[in-house]
C-alpha positions in Angstrom: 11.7 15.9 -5.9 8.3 15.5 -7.3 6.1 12.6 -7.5 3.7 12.8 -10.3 0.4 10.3 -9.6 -2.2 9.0 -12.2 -5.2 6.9 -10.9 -6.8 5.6 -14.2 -10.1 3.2 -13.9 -7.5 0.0 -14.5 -4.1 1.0 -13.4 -2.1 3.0 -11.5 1.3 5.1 -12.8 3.8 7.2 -10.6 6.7 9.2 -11.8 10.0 10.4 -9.9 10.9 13.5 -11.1 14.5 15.2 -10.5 14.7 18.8 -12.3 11.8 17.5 -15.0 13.8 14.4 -15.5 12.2 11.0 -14.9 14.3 8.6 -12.8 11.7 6.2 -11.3 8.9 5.1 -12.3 5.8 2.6 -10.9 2.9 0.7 -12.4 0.3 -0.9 -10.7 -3.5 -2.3 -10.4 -5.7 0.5 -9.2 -6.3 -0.6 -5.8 -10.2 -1.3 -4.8 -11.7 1.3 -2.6 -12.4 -1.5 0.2 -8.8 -2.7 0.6 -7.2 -2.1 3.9 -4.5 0.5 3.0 -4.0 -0.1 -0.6 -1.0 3.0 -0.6 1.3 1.9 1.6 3.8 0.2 -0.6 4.1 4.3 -1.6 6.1 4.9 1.4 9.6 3.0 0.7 9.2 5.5 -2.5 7.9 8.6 -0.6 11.1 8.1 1.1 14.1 6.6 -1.0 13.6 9.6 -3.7 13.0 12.2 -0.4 9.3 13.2 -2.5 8.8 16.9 -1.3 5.9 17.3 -3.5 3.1 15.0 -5.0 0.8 16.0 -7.9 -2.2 13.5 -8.5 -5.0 13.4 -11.6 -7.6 10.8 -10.9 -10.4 9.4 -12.5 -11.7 7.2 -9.7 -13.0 9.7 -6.7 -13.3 6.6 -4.4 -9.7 6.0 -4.3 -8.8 10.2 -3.5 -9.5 10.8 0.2 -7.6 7.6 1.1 -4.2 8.5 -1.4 -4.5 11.9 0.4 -4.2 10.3 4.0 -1.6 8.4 3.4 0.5 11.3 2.0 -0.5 13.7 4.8 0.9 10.4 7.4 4.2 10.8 5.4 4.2 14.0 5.4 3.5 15.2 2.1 0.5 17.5 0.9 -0.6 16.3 -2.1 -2.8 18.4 -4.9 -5.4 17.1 -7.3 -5.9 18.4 -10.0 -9.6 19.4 -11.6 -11.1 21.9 -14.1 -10.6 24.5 -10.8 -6.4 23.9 -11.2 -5.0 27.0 -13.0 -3.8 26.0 -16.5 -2.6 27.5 -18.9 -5.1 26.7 -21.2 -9.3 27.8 -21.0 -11.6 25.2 -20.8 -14.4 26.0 -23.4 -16.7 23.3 -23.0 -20.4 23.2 -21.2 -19.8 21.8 -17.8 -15.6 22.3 -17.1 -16.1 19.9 -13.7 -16.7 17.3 -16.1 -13.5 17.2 -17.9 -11.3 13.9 -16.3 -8.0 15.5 -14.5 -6.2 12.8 -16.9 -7.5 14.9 -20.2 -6.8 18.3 -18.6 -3.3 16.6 -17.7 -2.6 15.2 -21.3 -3.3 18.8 -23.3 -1.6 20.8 -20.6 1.8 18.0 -21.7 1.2 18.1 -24.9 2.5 22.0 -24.6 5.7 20.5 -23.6 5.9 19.0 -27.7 3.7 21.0 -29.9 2.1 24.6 -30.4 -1.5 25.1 -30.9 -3.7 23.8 -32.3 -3.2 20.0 -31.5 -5.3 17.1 -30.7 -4.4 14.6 -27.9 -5.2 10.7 -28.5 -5.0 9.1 -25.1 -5.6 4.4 -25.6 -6.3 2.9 -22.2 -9.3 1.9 -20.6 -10.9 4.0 -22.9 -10.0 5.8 -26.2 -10.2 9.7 -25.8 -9.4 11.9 -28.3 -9.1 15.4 -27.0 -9.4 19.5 -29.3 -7.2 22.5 -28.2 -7.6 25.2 -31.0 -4.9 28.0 -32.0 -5.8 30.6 -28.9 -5.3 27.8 -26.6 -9.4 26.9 -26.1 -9.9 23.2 -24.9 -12.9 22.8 -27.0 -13.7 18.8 -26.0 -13.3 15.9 -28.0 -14.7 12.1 -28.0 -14.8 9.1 -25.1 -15.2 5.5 -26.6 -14.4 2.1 -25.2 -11.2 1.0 -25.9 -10.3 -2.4 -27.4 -9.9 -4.6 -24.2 -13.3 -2.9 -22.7 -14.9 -3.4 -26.3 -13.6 -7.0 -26.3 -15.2 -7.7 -22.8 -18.6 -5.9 -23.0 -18.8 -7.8 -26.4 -18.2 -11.2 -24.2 -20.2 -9.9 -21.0 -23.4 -9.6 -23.3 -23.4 -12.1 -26.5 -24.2 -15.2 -25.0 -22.1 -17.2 -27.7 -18.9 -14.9 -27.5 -16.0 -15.4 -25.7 -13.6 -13.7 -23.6 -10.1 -13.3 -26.1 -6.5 -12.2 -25.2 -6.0 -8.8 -27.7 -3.6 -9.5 -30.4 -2.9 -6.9 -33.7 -4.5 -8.6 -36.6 -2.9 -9.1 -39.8 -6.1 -8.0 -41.7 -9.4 -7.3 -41.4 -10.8 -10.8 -42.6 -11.0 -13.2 -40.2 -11.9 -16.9 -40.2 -12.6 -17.7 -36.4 -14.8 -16.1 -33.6 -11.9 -15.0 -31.7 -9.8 -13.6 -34.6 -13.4 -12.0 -35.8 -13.2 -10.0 -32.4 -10.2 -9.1 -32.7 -10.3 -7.7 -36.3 -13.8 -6.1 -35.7 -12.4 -4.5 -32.5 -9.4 -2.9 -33.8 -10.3 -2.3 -37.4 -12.9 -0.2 -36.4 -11.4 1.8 -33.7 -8.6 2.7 -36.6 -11.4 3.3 -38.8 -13.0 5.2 -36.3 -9.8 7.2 -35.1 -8.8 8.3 -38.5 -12.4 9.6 -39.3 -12.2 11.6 -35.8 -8.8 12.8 -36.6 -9.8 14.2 -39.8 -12.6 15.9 -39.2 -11.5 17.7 -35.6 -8.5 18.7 -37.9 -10.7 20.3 -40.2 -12.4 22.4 -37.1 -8.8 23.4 -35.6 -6.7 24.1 -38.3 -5.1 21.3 -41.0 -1.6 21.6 -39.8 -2.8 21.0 -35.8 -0.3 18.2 -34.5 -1.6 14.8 -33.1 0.1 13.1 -30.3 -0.6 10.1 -29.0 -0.3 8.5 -25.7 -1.8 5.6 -23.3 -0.9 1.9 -22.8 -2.3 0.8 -26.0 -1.0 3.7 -28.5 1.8 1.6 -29.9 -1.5 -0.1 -31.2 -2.5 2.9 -33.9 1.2 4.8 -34.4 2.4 2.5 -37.3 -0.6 2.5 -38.7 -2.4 5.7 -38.4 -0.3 8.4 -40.3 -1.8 11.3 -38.6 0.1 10.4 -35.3 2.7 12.8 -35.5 4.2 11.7 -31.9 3.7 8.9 -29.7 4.8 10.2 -25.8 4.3 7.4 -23.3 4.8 9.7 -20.0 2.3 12.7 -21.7 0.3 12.5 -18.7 3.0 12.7 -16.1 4.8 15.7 -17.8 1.5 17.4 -18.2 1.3 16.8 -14.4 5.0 18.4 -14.0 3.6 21.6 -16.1 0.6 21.9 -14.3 2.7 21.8 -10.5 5.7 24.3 -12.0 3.2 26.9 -12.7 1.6 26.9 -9.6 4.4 27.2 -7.9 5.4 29.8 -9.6 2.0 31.5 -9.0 2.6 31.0 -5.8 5.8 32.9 -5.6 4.3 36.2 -7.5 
């Protein structure tokens, strides 16, 4: 079986997968780098699903050398992926080692739904939107902070604004501090996102799909019709992809 890793800046995820089926999954606070061996709890899993191979994307370097320890104790030899992975789409951008594995992980799933071109929206820590034209060209996209980041650098640097729990506002006009965060936050990341959507549409091709992924996604779909498709696991199956076809490289 495979286990499928994704090391994001605030969390962890980890999929079992049994012939491209899901059938466990984790979620967890990425671990500091100083804690005294944050993977252990891994091991009960390593070993209940009998994990012959382990695919990882990571966007916190730190946290790599330890994870790959720990797999090599339980045996396992884990691969990272980065813009040196072979994929099966080209990486047309400046500087390719600067693409985050999660990105290169979410376009490569995204084949799994949808042909060329398509655009990838990925909500978490930050709010990525991500270009793969018709010939199969990752072309880039856009990083932003996304609305719990937003809502704490706005706290960590106005002196007379507050820390608020993220709720979906009812509308745009607020009448309190906290619901004015709120409403500034999201309206204008919609805003925002819609504007973005449109105009890398207009570069790739009118009829190029958008799916949408990342913990707060559920956030935009009901309210941004150019989501075509909301897919929770994209990264994970994107991972899957990525490890099938190099083994079947491997076996040419």
């Amino acid at each position: 079986m495979l286990l499928t890793i994704d090391i994001g800046n605030t969390a962890v995820g980890a999929t079992v997968f049994r012939n491209r089926v899901p059938i466990h999954r984790l979620r967890f606070p990425t671990p500091v780098s100083q804690a005294p061996r944050p993977w252990d709890f891994l091991s009960q899993t390593c070993r209940e699903f009998k994990i012959k191979d382990v695919m990882i994307s990571s966007v916190v370097p730190c946290l790599d050398r330890g994870l790959e320890l720990f797999l090599r104790e339980e045996g396992l030899t884990p691969r990272f992926l980065d813009h040196r992975t072979p994929l099966e789409i080209t990486l047309a951008v400046d500087h390719p080692h600067e693409v985050g594995a999660d990105r290169l992980a979410d376009v490569v799933g995204a084949l799994e739904f949808a042909s060329p071109p398509f655009l990838v929206v990925d909500s978490g820590t930050a709010l990525t939107v991500d270009v793969v034209d018709a010939r199969l060209r990752y072309l880039g996209g856009v990083i932003v902070p996304g609305v719990e980041l937003s809502i704490r650098c706005l706290a960590a640097n106005a002196a007379r604004l507050e820390n608020v729990d993220f709720t979906v506002p009812e509308t745009p006009l607020a009448r309190n501090t906290a619901d004015c965060i709120r409403a500034g936050v999201f309206y204008t990341h919609l805003g925002g996102l819609e504007l973005i959507l449109r105009e890398f549409r207009h570069m790739v091709g009118e009829s190029a799909t958008v799916i949408a992924t990342g913990g707060a996604a559920e956030l935009f779909k009901d309210r941004l019709v150019a989501i075509d498709r909301l897919v929770p696991d994209l990264i994970h199956l994107g991972l899957l992809r990525i490890h099938e076809g190099l083994r079947v490289a491997e076996h040419d």
